[in-house]
N, C-alpha and C positions, 0 to 999 in steps of 0.2 A: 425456486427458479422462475424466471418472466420471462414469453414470448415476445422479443421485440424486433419491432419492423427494419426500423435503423434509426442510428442519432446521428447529428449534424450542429456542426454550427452556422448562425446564419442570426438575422437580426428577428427580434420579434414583429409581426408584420399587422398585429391588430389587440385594438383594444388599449385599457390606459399605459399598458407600458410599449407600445409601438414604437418602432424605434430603437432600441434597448437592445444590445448584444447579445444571445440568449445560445444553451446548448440546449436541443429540443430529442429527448426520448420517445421514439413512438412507438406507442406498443401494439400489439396485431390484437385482431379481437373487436368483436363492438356488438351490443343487445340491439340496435336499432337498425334499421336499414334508409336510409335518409337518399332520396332519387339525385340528388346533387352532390352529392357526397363526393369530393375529388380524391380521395385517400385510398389506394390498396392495400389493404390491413390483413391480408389472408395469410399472407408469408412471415415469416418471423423464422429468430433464432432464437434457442433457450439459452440464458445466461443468468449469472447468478447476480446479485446486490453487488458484490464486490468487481464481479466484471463490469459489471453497467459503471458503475463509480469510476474503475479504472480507464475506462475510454469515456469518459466525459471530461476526466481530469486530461487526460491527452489530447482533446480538442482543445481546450478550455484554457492554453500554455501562459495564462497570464500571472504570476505567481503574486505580483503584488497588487491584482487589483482586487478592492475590499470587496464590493461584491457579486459576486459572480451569480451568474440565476441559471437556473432550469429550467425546464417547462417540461411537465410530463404530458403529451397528450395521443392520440392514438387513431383511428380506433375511438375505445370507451376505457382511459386509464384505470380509473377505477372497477374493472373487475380483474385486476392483477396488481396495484402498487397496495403497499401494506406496510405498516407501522419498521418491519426491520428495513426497506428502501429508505425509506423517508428519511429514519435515522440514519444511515450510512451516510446518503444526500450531506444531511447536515455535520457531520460529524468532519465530509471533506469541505464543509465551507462553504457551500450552497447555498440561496435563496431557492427554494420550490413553488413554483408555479405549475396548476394543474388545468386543463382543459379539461370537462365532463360536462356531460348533457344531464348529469343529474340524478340520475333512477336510480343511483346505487350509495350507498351508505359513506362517506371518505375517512382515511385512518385520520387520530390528530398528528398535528404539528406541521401541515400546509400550510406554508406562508401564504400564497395567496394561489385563491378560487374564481376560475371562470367557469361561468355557468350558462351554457350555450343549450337550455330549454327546445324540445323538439314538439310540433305535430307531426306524426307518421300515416302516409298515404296507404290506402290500401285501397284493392278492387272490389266495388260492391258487393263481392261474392263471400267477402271475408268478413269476420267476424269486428262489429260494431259496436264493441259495450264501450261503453266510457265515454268521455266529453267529447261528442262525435260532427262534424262538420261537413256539409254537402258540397263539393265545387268541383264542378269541371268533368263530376261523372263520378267523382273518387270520392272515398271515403276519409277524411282526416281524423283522427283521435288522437287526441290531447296526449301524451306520456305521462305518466307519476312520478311524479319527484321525491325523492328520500333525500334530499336537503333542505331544509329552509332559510341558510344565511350563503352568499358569496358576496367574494369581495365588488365583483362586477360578472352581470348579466351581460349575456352577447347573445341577440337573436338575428335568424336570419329571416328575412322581410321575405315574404312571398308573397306579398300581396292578399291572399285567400282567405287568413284569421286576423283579427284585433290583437297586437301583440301585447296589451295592454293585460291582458288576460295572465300573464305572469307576475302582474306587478300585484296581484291579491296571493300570491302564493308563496312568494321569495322575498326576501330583503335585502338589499345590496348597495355597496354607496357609486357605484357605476351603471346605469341600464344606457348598451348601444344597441344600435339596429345598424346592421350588414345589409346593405344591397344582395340577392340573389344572382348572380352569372349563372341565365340559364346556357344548357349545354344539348349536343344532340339527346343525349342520355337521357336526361330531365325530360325534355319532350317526351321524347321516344318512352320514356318508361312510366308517366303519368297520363299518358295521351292527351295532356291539356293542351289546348288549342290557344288560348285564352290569352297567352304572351305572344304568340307568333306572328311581330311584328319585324319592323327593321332594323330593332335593337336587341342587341343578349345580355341586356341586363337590365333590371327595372333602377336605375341608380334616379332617376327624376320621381318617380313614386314614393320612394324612401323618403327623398328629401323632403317633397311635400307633405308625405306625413309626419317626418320629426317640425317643420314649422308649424302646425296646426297641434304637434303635443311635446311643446318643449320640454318637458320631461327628457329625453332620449337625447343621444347625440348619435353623430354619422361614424359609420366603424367599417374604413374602407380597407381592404388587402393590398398593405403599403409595398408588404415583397414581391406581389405579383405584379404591380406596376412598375419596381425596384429590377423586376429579372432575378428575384433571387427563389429560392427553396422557402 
């Protein structure tokens, strides 16, 4: 059984398949706590493989188009989807596509891997081990990765680390960088002062730093300028 938040359909809104018609699973749950984070993951329904399968395929009413995608993402999919999803996924006809920030292990047979690499903020009070970074009062530490291939890396820019710092740990044939929308929340729950300007989102920052490391391309949130989910 997986706890999932809800699925829908709606188009993919980032990264190389943006654009793209997708049905999206998302499952409740996640190991990180990320201050921007727009998703409420807490709620969910227990359902089985075959229920998930059955209401994708009822979104999804296109019987003759060849391929149909999914996107598992959450939450942190990967500490619920598992070698029998994956195969039902594919057995109805699916492309799989996964969203995961990495730290956890993935079953095979994911078509394709996005790997959205986190620093996580914490209060100086808290504990510091690992690749650890000073800004704004806060503490950032690097996450660990238990992947080392996706298909495309998705980071989100905040300005505070070198995102450059993943490209020694992953291999991928996509690296984007996300602009940041910061939010009240974000403020309110970093106390960074350090954006609080007349913009709520550093998309001019981004930019200049993918021209100075062209390496990277821009990976905007197509559905949320689209209106959609």
């Amino acid at each position: 059984m997986y706890r999932v938040n809800e699925i829908f359909y709606t188009l993919q809104g980032e990264g190389a398949h943006s654009g793209i018609p997708a049905v999206f699973v998302r499952f409740s749950g996640c190991n990180l706590r990320c201050p921007w984070c727009d998703t409420d993951f807490a709620d969910g329904t227990m359902m089985s493989a075959e229920a998930i399968v059955e209401e994708v395929l009822a979104l999804y009413d296109l019987p003759n188009e060849r391929r149909k995608m999914v996107v598992l993402t959450g939450g942190e999919p990967s500490l619920q989807v598992d070698k029998p999803l994956v195969d039902a996924l594919h057995e109805a006809g699916f492309y799989i596509c996964i969203e995961t920030n990495g730290t956890r292990p993935l079953p095979e047979g994911i078509d394709w891997i996005t790997c959205s690499p986190k620093y996580i903020y914490q209060s100086e009070g808290r504990s510091n081990s690992g690749a650890v970074l000073q800004q704004s009062g806060l503490i950032a530490k690097r996450s660990m990765l238990a992947i080392r291939h996706a298909n495309e890396v998705k980071v989100v820019f905040t300005g505070t680390y070198d995102p450059e710092i993943w490209r020694e740990q992953l291999e991928a044939e996509h690296w984007l960088l996300q602009p940041l929308r910061y939010t009240g929340e974000w403020l309110l729950e970093t106390g960074c002062d350090a954006f609080e300007d007349d913009r709520n989102d550093n998309l001019d920052d981004t930019v200049r730093y993918i021209l100075s490391h062209p390496f990277w391309r821009l990976s905007v949130q197509l559905h949320k300028i689209a209106g959609l989910r």
